[in-house]
C-alpha positions in Angstrom: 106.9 121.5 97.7 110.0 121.8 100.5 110.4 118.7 102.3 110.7 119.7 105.6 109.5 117.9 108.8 105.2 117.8 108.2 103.3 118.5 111.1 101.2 116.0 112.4 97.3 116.0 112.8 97.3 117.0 116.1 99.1 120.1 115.4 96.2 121.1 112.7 93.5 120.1 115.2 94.5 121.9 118.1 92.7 125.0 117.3 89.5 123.6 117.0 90.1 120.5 118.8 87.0 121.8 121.1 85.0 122.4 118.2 85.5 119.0 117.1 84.4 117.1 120.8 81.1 119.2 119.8 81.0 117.2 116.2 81.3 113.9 117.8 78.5 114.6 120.0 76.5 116.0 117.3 77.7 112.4 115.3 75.9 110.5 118.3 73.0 112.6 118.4 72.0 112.6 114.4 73.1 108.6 114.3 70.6 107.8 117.0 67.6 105.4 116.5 65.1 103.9 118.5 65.2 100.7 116.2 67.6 98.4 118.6 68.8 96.4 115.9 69.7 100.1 113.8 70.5 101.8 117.5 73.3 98.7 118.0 75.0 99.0 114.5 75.1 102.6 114.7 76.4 102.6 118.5 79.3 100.1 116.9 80.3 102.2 114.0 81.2 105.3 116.6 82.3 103.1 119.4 86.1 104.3 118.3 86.5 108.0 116.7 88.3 108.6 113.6 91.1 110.9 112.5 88.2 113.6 112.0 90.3 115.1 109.0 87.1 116.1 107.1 85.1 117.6 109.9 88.6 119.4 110.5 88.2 121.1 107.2 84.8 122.1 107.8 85.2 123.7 110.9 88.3 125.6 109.5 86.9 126.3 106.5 83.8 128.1 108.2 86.9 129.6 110.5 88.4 131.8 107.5 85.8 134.8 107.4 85.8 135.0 110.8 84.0 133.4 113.9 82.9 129.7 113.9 78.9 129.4 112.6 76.8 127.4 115.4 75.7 125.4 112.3 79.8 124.1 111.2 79.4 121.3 113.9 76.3 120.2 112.4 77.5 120.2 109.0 80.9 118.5 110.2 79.3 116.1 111.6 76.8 115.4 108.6 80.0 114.9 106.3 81.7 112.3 108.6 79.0 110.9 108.7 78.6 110.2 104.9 81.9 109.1 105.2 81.3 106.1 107.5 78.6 105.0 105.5 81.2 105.2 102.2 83.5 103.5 104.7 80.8 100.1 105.7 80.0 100.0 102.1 83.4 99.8 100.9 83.8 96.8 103.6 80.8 95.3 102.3 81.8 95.6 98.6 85.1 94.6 99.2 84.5 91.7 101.9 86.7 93.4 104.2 86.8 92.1 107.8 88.8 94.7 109.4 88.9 98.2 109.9 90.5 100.5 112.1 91.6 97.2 114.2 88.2 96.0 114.6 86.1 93.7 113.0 83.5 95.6 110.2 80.0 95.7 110.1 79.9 93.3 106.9 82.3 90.5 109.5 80.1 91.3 112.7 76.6 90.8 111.0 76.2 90.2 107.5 76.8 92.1 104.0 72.8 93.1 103.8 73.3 94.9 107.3 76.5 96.8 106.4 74.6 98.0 103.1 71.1 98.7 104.9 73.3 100.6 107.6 75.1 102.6 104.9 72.4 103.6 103.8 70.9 105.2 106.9 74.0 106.6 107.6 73.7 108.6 104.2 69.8 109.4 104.3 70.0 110.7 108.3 73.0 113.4 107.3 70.8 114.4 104.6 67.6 114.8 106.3 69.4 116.3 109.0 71.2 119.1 107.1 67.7 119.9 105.1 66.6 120.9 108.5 69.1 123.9 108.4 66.9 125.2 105.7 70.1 125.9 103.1 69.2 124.4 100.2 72.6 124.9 99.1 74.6 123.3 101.5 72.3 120.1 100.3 73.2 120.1 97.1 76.7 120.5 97.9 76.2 117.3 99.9 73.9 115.5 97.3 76.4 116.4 94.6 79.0 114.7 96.7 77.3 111.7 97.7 76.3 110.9 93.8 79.7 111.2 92.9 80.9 109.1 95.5 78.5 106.2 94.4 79.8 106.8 90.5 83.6 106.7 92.1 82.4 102.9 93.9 81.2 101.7 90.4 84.1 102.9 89.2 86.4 101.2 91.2 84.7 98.2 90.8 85.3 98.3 87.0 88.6 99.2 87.5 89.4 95.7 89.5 91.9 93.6 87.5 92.1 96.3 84.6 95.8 96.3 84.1 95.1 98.8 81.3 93.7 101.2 83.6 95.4 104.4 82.6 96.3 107.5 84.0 93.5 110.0 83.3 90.9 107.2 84.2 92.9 106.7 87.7 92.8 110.4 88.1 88.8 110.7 87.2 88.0 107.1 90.0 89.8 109.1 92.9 88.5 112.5 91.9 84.9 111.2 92.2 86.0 108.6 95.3 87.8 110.8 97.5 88.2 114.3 96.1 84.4 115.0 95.8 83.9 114.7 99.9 86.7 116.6 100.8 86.0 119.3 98.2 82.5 119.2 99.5 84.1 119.7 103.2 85.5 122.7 102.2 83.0 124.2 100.3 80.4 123.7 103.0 82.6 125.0 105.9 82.8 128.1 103.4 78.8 128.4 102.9 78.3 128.2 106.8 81.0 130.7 107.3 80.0 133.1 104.5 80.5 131.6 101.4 82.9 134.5 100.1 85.6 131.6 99.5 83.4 128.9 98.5 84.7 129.0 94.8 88.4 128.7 96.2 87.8 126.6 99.4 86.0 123.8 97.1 88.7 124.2 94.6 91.5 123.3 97.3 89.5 120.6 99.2 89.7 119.1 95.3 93.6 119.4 95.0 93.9 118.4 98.4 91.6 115.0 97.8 93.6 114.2 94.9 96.5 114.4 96.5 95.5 112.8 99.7 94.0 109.6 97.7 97.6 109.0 95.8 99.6 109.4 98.8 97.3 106.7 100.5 98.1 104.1 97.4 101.4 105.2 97.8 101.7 104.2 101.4 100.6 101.1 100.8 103.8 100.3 98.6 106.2 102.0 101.6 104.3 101.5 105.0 105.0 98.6 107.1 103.1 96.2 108.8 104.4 96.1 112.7 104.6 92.4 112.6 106.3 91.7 109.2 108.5 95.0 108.7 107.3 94.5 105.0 105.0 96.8 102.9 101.2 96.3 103.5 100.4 95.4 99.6 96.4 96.1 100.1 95.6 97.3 97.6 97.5 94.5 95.4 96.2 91.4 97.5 92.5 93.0 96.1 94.0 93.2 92.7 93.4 96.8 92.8 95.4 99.2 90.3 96.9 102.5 91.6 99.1 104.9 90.8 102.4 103.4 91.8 101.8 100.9 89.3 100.6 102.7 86.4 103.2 105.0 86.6 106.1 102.1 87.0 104.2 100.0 83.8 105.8 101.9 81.3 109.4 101.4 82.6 108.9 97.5 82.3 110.9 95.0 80.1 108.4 92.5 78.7 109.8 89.6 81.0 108.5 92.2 83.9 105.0 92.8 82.1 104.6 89.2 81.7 105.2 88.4 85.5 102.6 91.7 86.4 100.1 90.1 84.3 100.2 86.0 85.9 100.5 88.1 89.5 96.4 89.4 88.6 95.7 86.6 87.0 96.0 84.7 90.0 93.0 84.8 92.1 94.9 84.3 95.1 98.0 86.1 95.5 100.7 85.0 98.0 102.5 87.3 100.0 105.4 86.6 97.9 104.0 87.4 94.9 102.8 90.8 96.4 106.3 92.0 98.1 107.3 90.6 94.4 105.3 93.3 92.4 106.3 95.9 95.8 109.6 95.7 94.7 109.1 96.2 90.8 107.1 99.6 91.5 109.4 100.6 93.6 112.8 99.9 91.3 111.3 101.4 88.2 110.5 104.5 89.7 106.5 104.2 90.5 106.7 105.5 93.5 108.8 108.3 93.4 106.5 109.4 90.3 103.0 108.9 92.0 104.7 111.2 95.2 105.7 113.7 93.0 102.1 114.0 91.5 100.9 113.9 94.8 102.9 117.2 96.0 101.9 118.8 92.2 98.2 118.4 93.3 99.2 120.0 97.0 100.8 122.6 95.5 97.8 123.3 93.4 95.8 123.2 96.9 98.1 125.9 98.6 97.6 128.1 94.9 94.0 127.6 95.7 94.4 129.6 99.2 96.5 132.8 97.8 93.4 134.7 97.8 91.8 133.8 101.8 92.4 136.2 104.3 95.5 135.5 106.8 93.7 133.9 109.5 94.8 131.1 112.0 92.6 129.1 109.4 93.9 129.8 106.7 97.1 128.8 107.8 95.6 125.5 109.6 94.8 124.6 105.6 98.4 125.3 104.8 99.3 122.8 107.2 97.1 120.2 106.5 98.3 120.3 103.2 101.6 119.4 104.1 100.4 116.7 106.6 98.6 115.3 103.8 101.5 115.1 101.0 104.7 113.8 103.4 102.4 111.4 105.5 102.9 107.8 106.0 100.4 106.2 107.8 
């Protein structure tokens, strides 16, 4: 894939950035509740928008036939949904306090709440899309969701497993991450048509697998505003990514050994993490995990050769760019 300047969100939004005020209204209206205690948790959650990235795909998706469906903001919103509910029960599992610079559910009110809520989150997008009638489009949805549960599990497992390997890293993100945004895609197809559902699902996979590995790359480049130094998330969790498995290999024994006492300590320092940020990076884990990361978006643009040229079709070139060079 070139390297040339991405484009940012902003630029793949703009053509349905209308569209997309519809799905956050639709997000308020299908959230609702008149149980206060269910009405104030849900009012919280949306009290500050996200990136919208998978009801983006939908909406274009649904775009490439043609004209927008008056059901793609429903369904867009449905799948956002399900992904704030993956989102408070990732908090919960993980004990997370912060997210999107604010406090979680889990931190606000308790662990049981941020599960029950989850859980609402999950059973209202399903309930509402069965009233669309398309039987399809919920199992598309249900398929997702199941994976996504299997993906948790598995990254729960995959704590502390050093000997994690590659093909068991690529089958935790493909279920964790890859599964919703492949189910984005394939649903913005079946509201729009469904004449490119088979290709549309296969690029919202490539492009999930992709996305997920360039997120645990960032956090072994970004910086924290404060420090200037790499985030190290995922390693003060003692979670293994790709970085790491692919810079293992390349380790003297002395450098193994120090790996190994860094997850056998149950509370790393922030020297020990900028520590192992630095071994990735000088044995070439990084570079590696990037480079699988633009072989999966390539495979996502391959996906697209046979769509129609359309403005959308297009937007889903961009987006696959924006998702391979991004940073933050």
């Amino acid at each position: 894939m070139p390297r040339t300047v991405p484009p940012g969100l902003a630029a793949i939004q703009d053509p349905v950035r209308e569209s997309l005020e519809g799905v956050v209204t639709e997000m308020r209206r299908i959230a609702v509740s008149d149980y206060r205690p269910l009405a104030d948790v849900s009012d919280y959650i949306l009290l500050k928008r996200g990136k919208l990235f998978r009801p983006t795909l939908v909406i274009l998706a649904s775009r490439v036939e043609g004209g927008e469906s008056r059901d793609a903001q429903t369904v867009a919103a449905l799948v956002e949904l399900v992904h704030l509910a993956t989102l408070v029960h990732d908090d919960a599992v993980d004990h997370s306090v912060m997210r999107r610079g604010m406090p979680t559910v889990n931190a606000l009110w308790n662990h049981r709440t941020a599960i029950i809520m989850g859980d609402f989150l999950y059973s209202r997008s399903v309930s509402r899309l069965s009233e669309l009638g398309d039987l399809e489009q919920i199992g598309v949805l249900a398929r997702a969701a199941n994976r996504m549960s299997v993906g948790e599990l598995r990254a729960l497992h995959a704590a502390d497993a050093l000997d994690l390997g590659e093909d068991a890293y690529y089958r935790l993100i493909a279920a964790k991450t890859a599964s919703l945004i492949s189910a984005s895609c394939e649903l913005g197809s079946l509201v729009g048509g469904g004449v490119y559902r088979e290709s549309l699902a296969r690029y919202g996979h490539e492009l999930g697998m992709a996305f997920q590995i360039v997120d645990d790359v960032i956090d072994y480049v970004a910086t924290e505003k404060a420090t200037g130094k790499p985030s190290g998330h995922d390693l003060r969790e003692h979670k293994v990514t790709l970085p790491l498995i692919e810079a293992l290999p390349e380790m003297s024994d002395p450098e193994l050994r120090s790996i190994e006492r860094f997850f056998a300590d149950p509370r790393p320092t922030e020297t020990g993490i900028a520590e192992v940020i630095a071994l990735v990076q000088a044995r070439g884990g990084v570079e590696r995990a990037q480079a699988r990361a633009e072989a999966y978006g390539e495979a996502a643009l391959d996906a697209l050769s046979d769509l129609p040229r359309a403005d959308a079709t297009e937007a889903l070139r961009l987006a696959v760019a924006y998702v391979v060079c991004r940073r933050a």
